[in-house]
N, C-alpha and C positions, 0 to 999 in steps of 0.2 A: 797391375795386370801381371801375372803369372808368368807368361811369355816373356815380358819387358824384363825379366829378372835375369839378373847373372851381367855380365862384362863382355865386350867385342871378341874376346878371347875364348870366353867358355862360349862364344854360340858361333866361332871358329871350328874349337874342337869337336862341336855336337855337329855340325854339318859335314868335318873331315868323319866321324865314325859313320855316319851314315852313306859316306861315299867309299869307304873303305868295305862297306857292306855289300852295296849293290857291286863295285865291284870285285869284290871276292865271290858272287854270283856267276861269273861268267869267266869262260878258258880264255889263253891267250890265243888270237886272230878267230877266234870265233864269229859266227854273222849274226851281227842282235836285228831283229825284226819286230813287226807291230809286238809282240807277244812280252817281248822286252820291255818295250815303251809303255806297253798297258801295264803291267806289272808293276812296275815303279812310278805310275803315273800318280796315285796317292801322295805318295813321298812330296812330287815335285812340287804338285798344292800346296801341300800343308808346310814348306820349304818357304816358298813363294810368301804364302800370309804371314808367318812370324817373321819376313823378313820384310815385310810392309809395317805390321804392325811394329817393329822392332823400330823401324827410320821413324818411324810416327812419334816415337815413343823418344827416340833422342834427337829430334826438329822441333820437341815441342820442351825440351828443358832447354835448349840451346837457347828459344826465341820468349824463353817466357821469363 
């Protein structure tokens, strides 16, 4: 699977650029509200599943 590719490292680095994004989105002490959260709410999904399917994926060469 596609996702499963790469090392602990490069799917480090792809999670730090995407947080180096959303926060380069917003000033310092600024107030993030729903508008915030819906906006990057995509993000956190599709964050979430490659990081399911990712453990899934090194639990099952661990045990196999």
């Amino acid at each position: 699977m596609e996702i499963e590719k790469g090392t602990i490292l490069d799917w480090a680095a792809e999670s730090q650029e995407l947080a180096n994004e959303i926060y380069d989105s917003v000033e310092k002490g600024e107030k993030l509200g729903y508008s915030y959260s819906y906006k990057y709410w995509n993000i956190v999904e599709k964050q979430l599943q490659k990081g399911g399917l990712r453990l899934a994926g090194v639990l099952n060469e661990i045990f196999s």
